[in-house]
C-alpha positions in Angstrom: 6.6 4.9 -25.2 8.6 2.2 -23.2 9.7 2.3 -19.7 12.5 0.0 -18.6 12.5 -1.5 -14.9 15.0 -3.6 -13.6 15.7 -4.5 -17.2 12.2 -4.7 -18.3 10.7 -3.1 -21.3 7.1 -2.1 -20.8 5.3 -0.1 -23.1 3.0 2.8 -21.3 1.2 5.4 -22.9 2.6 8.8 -22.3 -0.3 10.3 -20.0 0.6 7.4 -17.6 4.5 7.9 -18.2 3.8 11.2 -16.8 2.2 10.7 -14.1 4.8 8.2 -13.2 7.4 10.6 -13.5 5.3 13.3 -11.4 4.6 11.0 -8.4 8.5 9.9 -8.4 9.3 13.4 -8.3 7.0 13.9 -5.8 7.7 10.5 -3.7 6.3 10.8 -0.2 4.5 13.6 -0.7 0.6 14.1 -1.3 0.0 15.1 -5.6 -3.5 16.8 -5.3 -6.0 15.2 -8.0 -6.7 19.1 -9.6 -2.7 18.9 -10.0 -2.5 16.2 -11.5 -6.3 16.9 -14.1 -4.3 20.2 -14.6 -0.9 18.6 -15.2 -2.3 15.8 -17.7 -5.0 17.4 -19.6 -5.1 19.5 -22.7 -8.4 21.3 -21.6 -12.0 21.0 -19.7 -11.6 17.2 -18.1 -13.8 15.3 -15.6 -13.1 15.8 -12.2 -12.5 12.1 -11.8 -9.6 12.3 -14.5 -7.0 11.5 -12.1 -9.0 8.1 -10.5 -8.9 6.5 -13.9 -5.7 7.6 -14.4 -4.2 6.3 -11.4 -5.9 2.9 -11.8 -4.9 2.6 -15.3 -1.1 3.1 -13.8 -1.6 0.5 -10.7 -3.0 -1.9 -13.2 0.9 -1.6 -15.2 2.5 -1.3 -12.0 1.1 -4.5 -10.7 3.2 -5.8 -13.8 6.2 -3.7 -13.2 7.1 -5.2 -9.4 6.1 -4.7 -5.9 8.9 -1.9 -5.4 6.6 1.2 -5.0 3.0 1.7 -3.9 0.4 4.6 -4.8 -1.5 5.8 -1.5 -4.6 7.2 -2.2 -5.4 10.0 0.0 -9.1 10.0 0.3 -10.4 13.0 -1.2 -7.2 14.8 -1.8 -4.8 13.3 -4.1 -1.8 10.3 -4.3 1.6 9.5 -2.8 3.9 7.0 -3.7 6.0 5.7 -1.5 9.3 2.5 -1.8 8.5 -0.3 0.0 11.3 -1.3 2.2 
């Protein structure tokens, strides 16, 4: 899969397409890490599913641009948030 950003074309695996899409739908709010295991997975998965998943999407977002930031919320989950 490709996602296009400010006219970009960057290819992103599907799991990590989304999770994009489910922290821009919930931007500002806190996704809870069992969410998002639950959301991604296809049965049983490691409890630290979501970490690696999240890193794998700041390492492409570091290429996308410096528009939007993942919080990690110790313990809990992510939010992602625009910077101004």
């Amino acid at each position: 899969m490709k996602v296009v950003y400010k006219g970009i074309e960057f290819p992103m695996p599907a799991r990590e397409l989304e999770l994009l899409e489910l922290l821009l739908d919930n931007e500002g709010n806190t996704v809870f890490c069992q969410d998002i295991n639950y959301l991604l997975s296809n049965g049983p998965v490691n409890p630290r599913y979501a970490d690696t998943m999240i890193t794998k999407l700041r390492s492409r977002q570091a290429k996308l641009s410096g528009d939007f930031r993942i919080h990690s919320i110790r313990g809990i989950g992510y939010k992602l948030t625009w910077r101004n």
